[in-house]
MARPALUM-255714 format. One line per field, with one value per residue (C-alpha): residue number from 1; chain; x, z, y. Coordinates in steps of 0.05 Angstrom, whole numbers, m for minus. Each point is the difference from the previous one (the first is absolute). Example, Ala and Ser with C-alpha at 12.3 -4.5 7.8 and 13.67 -1.06 7.14 Angstrom:
BEGIN
n <- c(1, 2)
chain <- c(A, A)
px <- c(246, 27)
pz <- c(156, m13)
py <- c(m90, 69)
This chain:
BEGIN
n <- c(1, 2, 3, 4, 5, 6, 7, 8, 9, 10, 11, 12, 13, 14, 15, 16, 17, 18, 19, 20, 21, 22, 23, 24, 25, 26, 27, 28, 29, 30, 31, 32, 33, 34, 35, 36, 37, 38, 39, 40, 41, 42, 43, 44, 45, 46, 47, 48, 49, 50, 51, 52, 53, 54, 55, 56, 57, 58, 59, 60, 61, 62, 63, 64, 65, 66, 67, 68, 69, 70, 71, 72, 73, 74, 75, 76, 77, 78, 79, 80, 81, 82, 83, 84, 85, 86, 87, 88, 89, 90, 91, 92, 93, 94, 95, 96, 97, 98, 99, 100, 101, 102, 103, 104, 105, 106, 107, 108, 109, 110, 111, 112, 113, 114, 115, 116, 117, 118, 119, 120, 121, 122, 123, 124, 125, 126, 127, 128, 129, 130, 131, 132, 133, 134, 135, 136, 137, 138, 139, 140, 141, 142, 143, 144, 145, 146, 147, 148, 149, 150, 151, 152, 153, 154, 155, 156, 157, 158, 159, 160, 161, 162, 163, 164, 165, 166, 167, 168, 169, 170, 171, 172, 173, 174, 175, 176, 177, 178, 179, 180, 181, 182, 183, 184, 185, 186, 187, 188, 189, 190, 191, 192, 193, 194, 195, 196, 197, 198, 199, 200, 201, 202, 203, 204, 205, 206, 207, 208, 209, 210, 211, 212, 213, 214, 215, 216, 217, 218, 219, 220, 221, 222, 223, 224, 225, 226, 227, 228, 229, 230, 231, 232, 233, 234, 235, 236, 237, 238, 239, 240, 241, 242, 243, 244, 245, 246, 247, 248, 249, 250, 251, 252, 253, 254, 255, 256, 257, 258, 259, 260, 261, 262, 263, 264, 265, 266, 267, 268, 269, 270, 271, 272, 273, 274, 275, 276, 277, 278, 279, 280, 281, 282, 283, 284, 285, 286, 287, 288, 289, 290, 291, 292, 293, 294, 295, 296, 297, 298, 299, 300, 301, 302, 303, 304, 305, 306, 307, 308, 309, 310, 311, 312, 313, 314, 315, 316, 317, 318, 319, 320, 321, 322, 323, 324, 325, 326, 327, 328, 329, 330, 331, 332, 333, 334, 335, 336, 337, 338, 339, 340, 341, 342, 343, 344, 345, 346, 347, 348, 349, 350, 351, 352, 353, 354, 355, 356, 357, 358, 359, 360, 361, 362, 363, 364, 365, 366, 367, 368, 369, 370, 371, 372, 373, 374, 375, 376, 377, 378, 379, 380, 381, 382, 383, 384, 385, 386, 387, 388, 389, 390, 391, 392, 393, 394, 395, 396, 397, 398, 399, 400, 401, 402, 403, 404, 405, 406, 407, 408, 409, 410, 411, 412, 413, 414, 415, 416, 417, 418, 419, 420, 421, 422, 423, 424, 425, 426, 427, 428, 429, 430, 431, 432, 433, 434, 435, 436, 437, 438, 439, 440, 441, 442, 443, 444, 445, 446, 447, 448, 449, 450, 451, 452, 453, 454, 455, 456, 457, 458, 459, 460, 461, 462, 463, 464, 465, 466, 467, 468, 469, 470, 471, 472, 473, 474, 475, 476, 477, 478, 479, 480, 481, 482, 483, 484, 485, 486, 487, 488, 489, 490, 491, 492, 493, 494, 495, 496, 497, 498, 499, 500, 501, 502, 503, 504, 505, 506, 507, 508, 509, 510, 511, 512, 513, 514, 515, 516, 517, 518, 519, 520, 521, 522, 523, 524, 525, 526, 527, 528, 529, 530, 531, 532, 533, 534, 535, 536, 537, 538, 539, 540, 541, 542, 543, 544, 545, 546, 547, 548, 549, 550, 551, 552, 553, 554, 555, 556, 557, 558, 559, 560, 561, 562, 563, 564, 565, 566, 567, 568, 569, 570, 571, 572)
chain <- c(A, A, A, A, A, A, A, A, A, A, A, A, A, A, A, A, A, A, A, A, A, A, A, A, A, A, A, A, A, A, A, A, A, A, A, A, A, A, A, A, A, A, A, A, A, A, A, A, A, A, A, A, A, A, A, A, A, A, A, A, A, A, A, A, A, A, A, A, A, A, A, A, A, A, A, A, A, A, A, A, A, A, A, A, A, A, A, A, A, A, A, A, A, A, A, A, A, A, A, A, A, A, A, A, A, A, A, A, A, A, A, A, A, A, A, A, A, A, A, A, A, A, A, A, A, A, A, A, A, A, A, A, A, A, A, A, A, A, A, A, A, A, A, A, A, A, A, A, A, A, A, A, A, A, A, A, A, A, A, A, A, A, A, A, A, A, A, A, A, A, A, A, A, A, A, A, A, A, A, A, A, A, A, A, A, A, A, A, A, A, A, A, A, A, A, A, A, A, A, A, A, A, A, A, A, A, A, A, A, A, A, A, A, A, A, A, A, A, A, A, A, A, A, A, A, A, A, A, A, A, A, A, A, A, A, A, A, A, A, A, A, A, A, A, A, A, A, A, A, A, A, A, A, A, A, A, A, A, A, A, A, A, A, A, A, A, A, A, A, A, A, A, A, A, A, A, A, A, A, A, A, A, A, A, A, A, A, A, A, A, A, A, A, A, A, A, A, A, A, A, A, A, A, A, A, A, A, A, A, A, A, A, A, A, A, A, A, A, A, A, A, A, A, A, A, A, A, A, A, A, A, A, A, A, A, A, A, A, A, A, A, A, A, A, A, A, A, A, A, A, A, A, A, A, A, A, A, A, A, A, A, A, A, A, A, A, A, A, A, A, A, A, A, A, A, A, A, A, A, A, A, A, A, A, A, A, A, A, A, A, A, A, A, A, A, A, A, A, A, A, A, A, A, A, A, A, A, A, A, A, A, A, A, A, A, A, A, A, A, A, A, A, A, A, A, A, A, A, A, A, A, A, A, A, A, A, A, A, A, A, A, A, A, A, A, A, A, A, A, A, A, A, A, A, A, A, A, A, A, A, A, A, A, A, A, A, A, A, A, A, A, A, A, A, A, A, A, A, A, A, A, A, A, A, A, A, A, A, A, A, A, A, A, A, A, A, A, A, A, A, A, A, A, A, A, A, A, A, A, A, A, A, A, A, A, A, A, A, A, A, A, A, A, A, A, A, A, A, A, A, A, A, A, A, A, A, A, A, A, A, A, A, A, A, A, A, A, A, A, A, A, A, A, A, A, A, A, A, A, A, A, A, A, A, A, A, A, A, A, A, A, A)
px <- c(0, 55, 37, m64, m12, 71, m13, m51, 45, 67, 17, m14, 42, m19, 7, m44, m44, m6, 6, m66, m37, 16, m36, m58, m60, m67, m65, m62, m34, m83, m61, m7, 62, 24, 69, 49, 44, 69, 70, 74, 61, 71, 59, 24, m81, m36, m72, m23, m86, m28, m78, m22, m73, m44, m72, m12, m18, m52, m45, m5, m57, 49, 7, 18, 58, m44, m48, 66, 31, m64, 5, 63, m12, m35, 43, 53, m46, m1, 73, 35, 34, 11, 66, m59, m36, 66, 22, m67, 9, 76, m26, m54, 54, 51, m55, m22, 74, 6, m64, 30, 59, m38, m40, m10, m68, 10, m21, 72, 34, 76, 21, 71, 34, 60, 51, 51, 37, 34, 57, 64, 25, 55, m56, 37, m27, m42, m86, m56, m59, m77, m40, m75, m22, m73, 31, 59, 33, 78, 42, 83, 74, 23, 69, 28, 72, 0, 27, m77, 18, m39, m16, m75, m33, m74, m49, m76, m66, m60, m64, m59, m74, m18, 59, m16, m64, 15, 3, 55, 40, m2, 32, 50, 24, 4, 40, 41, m1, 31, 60, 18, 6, 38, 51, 4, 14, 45, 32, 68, 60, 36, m59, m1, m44, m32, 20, m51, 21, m57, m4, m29, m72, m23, m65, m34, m82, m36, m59, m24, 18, 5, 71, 32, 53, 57, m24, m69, m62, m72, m34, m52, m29, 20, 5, 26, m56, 15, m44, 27, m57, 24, 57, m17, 2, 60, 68, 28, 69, m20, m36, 60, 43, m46, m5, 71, 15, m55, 45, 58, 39, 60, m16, m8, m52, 39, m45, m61, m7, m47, 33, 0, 40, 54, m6, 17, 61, 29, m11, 33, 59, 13, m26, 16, m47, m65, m56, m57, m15, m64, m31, m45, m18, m51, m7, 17, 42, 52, 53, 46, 38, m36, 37, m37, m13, m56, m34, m36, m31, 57, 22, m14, 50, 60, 37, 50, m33, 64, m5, m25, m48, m24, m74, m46, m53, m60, m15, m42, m54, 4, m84, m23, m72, m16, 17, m1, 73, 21, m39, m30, m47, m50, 45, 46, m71, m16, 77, m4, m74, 13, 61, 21, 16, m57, 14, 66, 69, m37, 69, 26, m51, 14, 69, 21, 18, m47, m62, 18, m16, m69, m16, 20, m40, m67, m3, 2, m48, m49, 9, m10, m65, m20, 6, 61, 55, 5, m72, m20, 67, 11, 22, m10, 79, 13, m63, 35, 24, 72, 11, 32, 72, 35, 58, m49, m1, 80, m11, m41, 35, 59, m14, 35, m39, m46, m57, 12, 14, 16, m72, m25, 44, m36, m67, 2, 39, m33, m74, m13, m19, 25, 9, m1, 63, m48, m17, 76, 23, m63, 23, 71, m21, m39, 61, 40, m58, m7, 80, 16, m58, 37, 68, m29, m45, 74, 27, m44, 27, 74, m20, m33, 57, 47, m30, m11, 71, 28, 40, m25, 57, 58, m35, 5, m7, m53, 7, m56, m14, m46, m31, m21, 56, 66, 44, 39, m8, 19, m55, m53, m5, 53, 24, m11, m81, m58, m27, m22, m3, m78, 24, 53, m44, m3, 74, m27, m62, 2, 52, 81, 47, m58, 11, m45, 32, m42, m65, 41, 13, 58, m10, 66, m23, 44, 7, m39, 29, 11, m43, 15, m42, m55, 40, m4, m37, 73, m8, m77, 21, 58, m45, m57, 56, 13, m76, m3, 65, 21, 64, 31, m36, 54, 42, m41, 30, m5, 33, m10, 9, 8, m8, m24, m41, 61, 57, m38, m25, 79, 20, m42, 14, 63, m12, m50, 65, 38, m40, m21, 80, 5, m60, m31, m79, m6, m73, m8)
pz <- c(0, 14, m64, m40, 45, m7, m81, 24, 60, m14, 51, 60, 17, m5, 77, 4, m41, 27, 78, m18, m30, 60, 60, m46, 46, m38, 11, m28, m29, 34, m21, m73, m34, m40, 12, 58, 15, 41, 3, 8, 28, m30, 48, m43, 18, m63, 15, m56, m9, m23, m12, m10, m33, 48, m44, m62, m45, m34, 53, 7, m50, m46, m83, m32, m51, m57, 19, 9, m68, m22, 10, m14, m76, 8, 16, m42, m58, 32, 16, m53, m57, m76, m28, m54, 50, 24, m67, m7, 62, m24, m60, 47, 42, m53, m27, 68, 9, m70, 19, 69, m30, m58, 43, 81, 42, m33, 45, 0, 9, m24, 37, m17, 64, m28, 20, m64, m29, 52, 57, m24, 71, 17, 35, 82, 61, 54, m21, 50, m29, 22, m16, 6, m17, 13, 57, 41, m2, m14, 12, m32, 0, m68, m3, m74, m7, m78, m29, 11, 63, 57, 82, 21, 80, m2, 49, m8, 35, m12, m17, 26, m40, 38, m26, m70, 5, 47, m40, m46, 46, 56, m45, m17, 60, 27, m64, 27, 79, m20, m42, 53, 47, m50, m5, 73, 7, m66, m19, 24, m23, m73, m38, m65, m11, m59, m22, 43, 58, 5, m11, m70, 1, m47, 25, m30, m5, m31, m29, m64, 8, m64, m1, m52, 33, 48, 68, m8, m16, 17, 28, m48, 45, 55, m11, 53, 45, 20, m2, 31, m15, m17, m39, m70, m44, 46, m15, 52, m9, 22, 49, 31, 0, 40, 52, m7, 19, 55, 29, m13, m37, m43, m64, m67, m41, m66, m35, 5, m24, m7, 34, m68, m31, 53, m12, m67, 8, 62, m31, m65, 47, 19, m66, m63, m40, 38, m40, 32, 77, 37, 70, 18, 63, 46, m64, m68, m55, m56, m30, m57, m33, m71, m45, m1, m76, 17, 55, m42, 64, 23, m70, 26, 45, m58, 22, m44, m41, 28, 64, 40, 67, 44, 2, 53, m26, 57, m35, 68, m38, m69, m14, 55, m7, m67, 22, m79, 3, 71, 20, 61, 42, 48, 56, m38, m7, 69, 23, m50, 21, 74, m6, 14, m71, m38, m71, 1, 8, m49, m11, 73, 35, m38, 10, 61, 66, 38, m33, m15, 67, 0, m69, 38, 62, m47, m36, 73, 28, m62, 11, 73, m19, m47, 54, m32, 61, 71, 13, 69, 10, 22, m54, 25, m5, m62, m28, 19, m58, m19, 58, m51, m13, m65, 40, 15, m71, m3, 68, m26, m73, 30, 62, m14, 51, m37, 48, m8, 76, m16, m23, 57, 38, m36, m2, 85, 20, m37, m11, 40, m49, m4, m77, m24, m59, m56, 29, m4, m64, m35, 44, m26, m69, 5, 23, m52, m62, 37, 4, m69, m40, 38, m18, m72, m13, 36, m59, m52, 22, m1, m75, m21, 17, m31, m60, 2, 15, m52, 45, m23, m50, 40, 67, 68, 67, 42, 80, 44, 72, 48, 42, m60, m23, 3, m39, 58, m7, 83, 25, 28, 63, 51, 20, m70, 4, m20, 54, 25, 83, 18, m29, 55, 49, m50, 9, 71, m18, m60, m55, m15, m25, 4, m14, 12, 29, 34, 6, 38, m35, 29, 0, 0, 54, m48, 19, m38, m75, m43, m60, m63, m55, m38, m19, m71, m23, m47, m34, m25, m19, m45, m24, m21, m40, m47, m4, m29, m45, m10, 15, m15, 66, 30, m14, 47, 72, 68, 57, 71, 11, 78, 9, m48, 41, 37, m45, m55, 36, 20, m71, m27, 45, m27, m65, 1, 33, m48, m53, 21, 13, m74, m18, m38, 2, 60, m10, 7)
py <- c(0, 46, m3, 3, 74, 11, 39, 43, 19, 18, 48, m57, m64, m76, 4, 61, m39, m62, 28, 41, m51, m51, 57, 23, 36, m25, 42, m27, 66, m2, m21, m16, 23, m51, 19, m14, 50, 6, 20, m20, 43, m17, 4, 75, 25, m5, m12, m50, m5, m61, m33, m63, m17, m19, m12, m11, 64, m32, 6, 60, 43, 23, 0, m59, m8, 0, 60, 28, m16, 12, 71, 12, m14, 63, 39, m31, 28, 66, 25, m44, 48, m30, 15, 35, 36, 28, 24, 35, 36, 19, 38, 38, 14, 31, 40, 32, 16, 26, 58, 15, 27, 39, 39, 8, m13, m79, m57, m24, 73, m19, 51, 32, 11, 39, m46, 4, m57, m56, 8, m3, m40, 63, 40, 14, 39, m3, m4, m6, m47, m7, m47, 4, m73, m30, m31, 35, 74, m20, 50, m16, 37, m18, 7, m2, m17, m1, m72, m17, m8, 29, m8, 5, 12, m2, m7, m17, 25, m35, 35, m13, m8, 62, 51, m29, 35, 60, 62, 22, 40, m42, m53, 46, 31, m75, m14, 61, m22, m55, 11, 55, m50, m47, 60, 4, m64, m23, 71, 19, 50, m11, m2, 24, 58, 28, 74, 26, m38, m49, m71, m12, m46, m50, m17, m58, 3, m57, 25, 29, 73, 47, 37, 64, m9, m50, 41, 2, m36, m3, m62, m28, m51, m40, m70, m58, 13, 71, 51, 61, 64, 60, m37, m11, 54, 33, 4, m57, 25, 69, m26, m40, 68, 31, m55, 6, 73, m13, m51, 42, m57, 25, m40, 17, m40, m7, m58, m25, m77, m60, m61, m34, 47, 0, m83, 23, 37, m37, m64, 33, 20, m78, m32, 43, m44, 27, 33, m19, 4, m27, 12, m65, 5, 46, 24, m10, 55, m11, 57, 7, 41, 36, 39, 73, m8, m50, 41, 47, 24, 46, 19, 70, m5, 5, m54, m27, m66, m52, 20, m51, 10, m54, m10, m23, m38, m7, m69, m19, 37, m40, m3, 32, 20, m26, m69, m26, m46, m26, m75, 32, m59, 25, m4, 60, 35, m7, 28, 60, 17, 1, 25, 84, 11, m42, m4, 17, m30, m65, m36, 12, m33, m64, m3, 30, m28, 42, m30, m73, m29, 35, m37, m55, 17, 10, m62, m37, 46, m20, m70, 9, 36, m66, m48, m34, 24, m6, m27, 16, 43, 75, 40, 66, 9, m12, 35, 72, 28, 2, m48, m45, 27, m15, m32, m55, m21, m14, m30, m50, m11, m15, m44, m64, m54, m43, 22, 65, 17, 79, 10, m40, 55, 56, m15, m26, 50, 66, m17, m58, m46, m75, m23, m74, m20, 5, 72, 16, m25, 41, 63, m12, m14, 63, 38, m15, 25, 62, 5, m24, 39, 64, m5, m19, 65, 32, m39, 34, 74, m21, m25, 66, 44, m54, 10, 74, 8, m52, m48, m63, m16, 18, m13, 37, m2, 20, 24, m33, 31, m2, m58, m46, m8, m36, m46, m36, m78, m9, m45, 31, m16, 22, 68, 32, 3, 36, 32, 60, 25, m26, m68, m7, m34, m57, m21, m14, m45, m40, 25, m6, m57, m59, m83, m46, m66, m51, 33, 60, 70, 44, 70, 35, 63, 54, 72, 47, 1, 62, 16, m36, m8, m53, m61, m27, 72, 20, m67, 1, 75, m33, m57, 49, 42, m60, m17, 61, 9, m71, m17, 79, 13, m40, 63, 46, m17, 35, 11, 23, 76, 6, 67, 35, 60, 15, m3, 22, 67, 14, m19, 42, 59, m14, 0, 66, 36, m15, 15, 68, 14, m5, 37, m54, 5, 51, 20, m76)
């Protein structure tokens, strides 16, 4: 028994092993669980859970494997994308991007952000960077030290649901509160100051805003689930100066950037090949860089026709309101219509991480509402909206016990709710359509701006971010996890390294992971590339930007300085 534990335990002994398994403490759990539960101690204090089956899951009022399967044919039929279906949506998607940089007020904005041509990896100094995300303020010391070398502090403050819908300046002067206390707290003597003996600012703002020029730009709507009044319309950079000067900071806000255009450029700094970035995560975005000759929108401007200027795209709103390309089910319907923003952001709510568990979290609900789950069951829990995070679907896509004992841990230990094997192989199976039609409408946006920007042929390579997304092939489980804060407890109930070995499962009791991403999402987007350019999609490959909010925004600082040093484009 202990060498068969031994591969799912390297960091403990045979003799740790064996000495736990010899002195186990067995609890039966009360009443009519049909589990066992207890625990065992090894000599170096790792607490090690375990169950054992105490009944017989088919007695309990639950759906049968083929109701089950049943079902699930359904909604096979309903999130499943054709390789022709894709295409379709491809050309929808080249044409929308084709009007938004024609003429402004489009659905899809393509919105030049005056960010001109890419870094050239000899940019040096010292560049504060903010970063307004759906998520957390970050708050970074970029220190460039040319050679595309650079050192980075940074320090995150979360936000809560309430300051995301607090009014405009409140947001602001928190925005400000906080990266005074950053330069409190980071900021010392030898610091590199601008001509005007500030620190320079690159602060990043991911969402749609409508900018003449790199310091300035209007918000257009919130997206992400903000919905800060007295906000759109207003020029956030402006806004952030003045909650600036009213926290007497000495910064001077020198560009203001999406997050996917500082993916862009920082992921440009690292990886020369880079021409496309993408955001999939809270939200969803994509930027590249357009040669001005092709953005008949700014012609006005007299820019020279080779110059080239990055361009944020807003693709979260690809078919908003018309709703004539994107497979939306009833369950998207229901999400858009009860959402703060109905009708808008069409392609976002399909793909991004913040409403995937909900689609999830919908289709059980409506089966609980049939009589098909949890007969005679309290469902209360799980019938709260949004109570199904996104991280649950990775959770359960990747647990590797053949009776699935991580979604046993998340439906006992957040709703309440005991689940049967033929329950948790159609909640797994479900997971993964929701997951894989995601990353394959992603796919579909990555293929639009492929073709608009003629990379097929040579090929390119595209910079992911956000929580979707990664392309490391570590197993899943282990310190490297998805998982986000309110998961934590799960580590200490049902969840971790688990092996099932003589009708025992060890939990491994692990301390609360980082964040990581949704396992397996980078391949289905590479698969869905060649479903829809054949083999030459096997050209178009991505890789992981890290951080592109914060070394972008410096970067670009950087850049701006630079650029306005040698008069190049100053009224832009």
């Amino acid at each position: 028994m202990a060498s068969a534990i031994r591969p799912l335990m390297p960091h403990l002994t045979d003799d740790d092993v064996v000495k736990a398994i010899r002195r186990p403490s067995f609890h039966h759990s009360p009443g009519n669980s049909r589990r066992g539960s207890g625990s065992l101690t090894t000599p170096s204090g790792l607490t090690i859970a375990y169950h054992t089956r105490t009944q017989d899951e088919n007695e309990l009022p639950h759906a049968t494997k083929k109701t089950m399967t049943d079902h699930l044919r359904k909604y096979e039929s309903l999130f499943t994308l054709t390789p022709q279906r894709m295409r379709m949506i491809v050309d929808s998607f080249d044409e929308t991007l084709e009007k938004g940089l024609a003429e402004y007020d489009q659905v899809v904005p393509m919105i030049p952000t005056f960010v001109f041509g890419w870094p050239h990896g000899e940019e040096a100094g010292d560049y504060l960077a903010v970063d307004l995300g759906g998520t957390n303020l970050r708050v970074c010391l970029v220190t460039l030290l040319t050679n595309g070398k650079f050192e980075i502090t940074q320090t995150k403050y979360r936000l809560t649901e309430e300051q995301k819908q607090e009014d405009g300046e409140k947001l602001f002067d928190f925005c400000a509160e906080c990266l005074k206390t950053f330069m409190q707290s980071h900021l010392g003597e030898g610091l590199e100051l601008g001509p005007d003996g500030t620190l320079p600012l690159g602060f990043t703002f991911s969402y749609p805003c409508a900018q003449d020029r790199i310091d300035h730009g209007k918000l257009i709507r919130w997206t992400k689930g903000f919905g800060a009044p007295n906000t759109e319309g207003h020029d956030v950079a402006e806004m952030f100066r003045k909650a600036l000067e009213r926290a007497k900071v000495p910064i001077t806000l020198t560009a203001l950037i999406n997050d996917t255009t500082g993916t862009l450029i920082a992921s440009a700094y690292v990886e020369p090949r880079t021409k496309i970035a993408v955001i999939l995560g809270t939200g969803c975005n994509a930027a590249y860089m357009e040669k001005i000759s092709n953005i008949p929108k700014i012609k006005h401007l007299g820019l020279p026709d080779d110059a080239e200027m990055a361009i944020n795209c807003e693709w979260g709103a690809f078919d908003s309101f018309e709703h004539q390309h994107l497979p939306r089910t009833k369950y998207d319907v229901i999400i858009d219509e009860t959402s703060n923003k109905p009708g808008e952001q069409a392609f976002e709510k399909l793909i991004s991480g913040r409403y995937l568990g909900e689609i999830l979290r919908l289709i059980i609900c409506e089966l609980i509402d049939e009589g098909v789950l949890f007969l005679g069951q309290n469902t209360y829990k799980i019938e709260k909206a949004y109570s199904f995070d996104t991280a649950f679907l990775s959770l359960m896509e990747s647990d590797p016990t053949d009776e699935l004992l991580t979604i046993i841990g998340i439906f006992t230990h957040f709703y309440g709710i005991e689940t049967t094997l033929a329950e948790r192989q159609f909640f797994r199976a479900l997971a993964k359509l929701v997951g894989r039609r995601a990353a394959r409408l992603s796919a579909c946006g990555i293929a639009a701006l492929v073709t608009k920007g003629g990379y097929l042929e040579e090929g390119c390579s595209v910079a992911a971010d956000g929580s979707l997304y990664s392309v490391s092939s570590e197993p899943f489980f282990g310190p490297r996890c998805f998982c986000t804060p309110h998961l934590y407890p799960l580590y200490h109930v049902s969840y971790g390294i688990l092996a099932s070995l003589y009708n025992q499962v060890f939990d491994f009791i692990l301390k609360p992971p980082i964040l990581q991403k949704y396992p397996g999402f980078a391949d289905r987007v590479h698969e869905a590339l060649i479903d829809v350019f054949g083999d030459k999609g096997k050209k178009i490959v991505t890789h992981h930007a890290e951080d592109g909010s914060g070394m972008g925004a410096a970067l670009i600082a950087a850049m701006t300085a630079e650029r306005r040093a040698k008069q190049l484009y100053n009224h832009c």
